[in-house]
C-alpha positions, 0 to 999 in steps of 0.5 A: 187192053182197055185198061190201057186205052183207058189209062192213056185217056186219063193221061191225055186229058191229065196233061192238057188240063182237060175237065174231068181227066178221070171220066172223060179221058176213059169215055174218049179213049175207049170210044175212039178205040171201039169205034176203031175196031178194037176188041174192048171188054167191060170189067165186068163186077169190078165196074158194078162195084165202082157204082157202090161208090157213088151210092155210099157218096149219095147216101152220105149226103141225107142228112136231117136238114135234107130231109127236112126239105124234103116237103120244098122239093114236093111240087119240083118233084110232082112235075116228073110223071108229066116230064116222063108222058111228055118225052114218051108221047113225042119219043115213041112216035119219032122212033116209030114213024121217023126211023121206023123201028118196031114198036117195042124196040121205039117205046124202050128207045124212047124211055128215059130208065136206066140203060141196062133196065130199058135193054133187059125189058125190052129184048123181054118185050121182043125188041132189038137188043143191039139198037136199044144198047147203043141208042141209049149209051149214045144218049149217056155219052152225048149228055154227059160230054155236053152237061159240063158245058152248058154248067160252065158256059151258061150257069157259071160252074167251074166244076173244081168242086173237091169231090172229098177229103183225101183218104189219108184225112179220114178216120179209118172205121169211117171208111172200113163203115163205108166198105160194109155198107156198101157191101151190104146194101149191094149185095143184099139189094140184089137178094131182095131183086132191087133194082140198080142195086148196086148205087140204090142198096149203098145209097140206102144203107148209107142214107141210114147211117146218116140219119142216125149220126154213125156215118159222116161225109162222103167216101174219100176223093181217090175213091170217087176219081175211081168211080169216074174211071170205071164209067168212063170206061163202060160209056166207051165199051158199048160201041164196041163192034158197032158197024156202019149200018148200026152207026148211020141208024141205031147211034145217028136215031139216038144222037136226035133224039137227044136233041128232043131230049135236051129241049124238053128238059131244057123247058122243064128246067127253065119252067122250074127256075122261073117259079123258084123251085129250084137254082138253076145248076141244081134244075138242070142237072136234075131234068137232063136226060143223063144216067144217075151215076153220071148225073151224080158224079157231075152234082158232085163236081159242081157242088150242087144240092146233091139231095135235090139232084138225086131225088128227081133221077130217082122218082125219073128212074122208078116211074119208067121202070115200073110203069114201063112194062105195064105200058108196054104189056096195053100196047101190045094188047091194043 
């Protein structure tokens, strides 16, 4: 059943001409359909392999030159520790006092990590499961339905950036390369306790093969289109069984929130092209408050600097889950 909502989705925005067919079309129409009561489920591991996708795509994008400006990117990235206390002195008191939840469920609320990291630490931290999961996917959906806007309206992207060369034009070993790495680094991310292993251990192991000139290009168009699908679909899924209670608190908190978000990163943006670290599509995609997988699929259609796009989510996701759980361990002791 959600494979067909989902399909139906793609149509519908195939046929109106809509932007991204392949991701928003599943997002929409499995929302709409949860929001209607319908049963959706997730799919599970095939969703989790469709992230190895996106890690091969971003992996094969580190090449010599990008490392090569690793150095120019230092100072932009340095401003993310400040980005990250910035949102959490302003987002923990807006859950806390404003919406009045409890002071885990409003600190991993107010954390700009990973959806399932944020939930998993805080359940383990005594917060509300429920209201992290949907406060989150709340943020997820509403960046990534109103990113493409702001990048066609205010920066002038068209978003028809090819998003690769069609399989049938790559060589064969190329992509049976691209399978294994992407098997490797997941499968061998989770052994070793990595987190979002499955974009991060392709991600890795693609970046090496680059490096050393085994690896060229990205995967091929159809299976990145795939990835989309599969994001889309799980965006939508997580407001399955939401009730009006959870609609007018837990999903409205997040909806707010992104407000505070999106002017926050707006300044960070603003503030970093104006001392020219970076062009502004490459500024905003890399300080708005999306997911890595979707803030990847969208540097990508817009053809920004993906190393530079990437860097910033990672030093963004990293920091927040490594210091969320000490910050929130001092809290309760205080």
């Amino acid at each position: 059943m959600t494979l067909s909502f989902a399909c139906a989705g793609v149509a519908f925005f195939w046929i109106l001409d809509l932007p991204l067919p392949f991701l928003f079309g599943p997002m929409f129409a499995c929302l709409v359909a949860a929001l209607a009561g319908f049963r959706l489920k997730s799919f599970g591991q095939v969703s989790v392999a469709a992230r190895t996708i996106l890690g091969i795509a971003i992996g094969g994008s580190i090449t010599p030159a990008v490392v090569a400006r690793l150095p120019e990117m230092a100072l932009s990235v340095a401003i993310v520790p400040f980005y990250i206390a910035l949102i959490g002195l302003i987002g923990v008191p807006f859950f806390r006092r404003v919406w009045k939840f409890d002071q885990p469920t409003a600190y991993y609320a107010a954390m700009p990590g990973g959806l399932q990291d944020m939930v998993i630490f805080g359940i383990e931290a005594g917060g509300d499961a429920r209201a992290l999961s949907l406060i989150h996917a709340t943020r997820v959906l509403i960046v990534v339905t109103l990113a493409p806007i702001f990048l066609t309206q205010l920066y002038g992207q068209s978003l028809t950036n090819p998003l690769g060369v069609p399989a049938s034009e790559l060589p064969i070993h190329e992509m049976a390369l691209m399978v294994v790495a992407a098997l490797v680094g997941w499968k061998g991310g989770e052994k070793l306790g990595l987190f979002g292993a499955s974009i991060l251990g392709p991600m890795i192991v693609a970046g090496a093969l680059s490096l050393g000139n085994v690896l060229h290009g990205r995967p091929p168009a159809e299976a990145i289109l795939t990835a989309q699908f599969f994001i889309g679909c799980g965006i939508g899924v997580h407001f399955v069984g939401v009730s009006w209670r959870e609609l007018s608190r837990d999903v409205a908190a997040g909806a707010a929130y992104v407000v505070i978000l999106s002017i926050l990163a707006a300044i960070v943006a603003y503030v970093v092209t104006h001392v020219g670290l970076a062009a502004g599509t490459e500024a905003f995609l890399a300080f708005a408050p999306g997911g890595q997988a979707e803030m990847t699929v969208l540097a990508i259609v817009a053809g920004a600097d993906l190393g530079y796009v990437i860097a910033h989510h990672l030093t963004r996701i990293v920091l927040v889950i490594i210091g969320s759980p000490i910050i929130a361990r001092l809290m309760r002791r205080r």
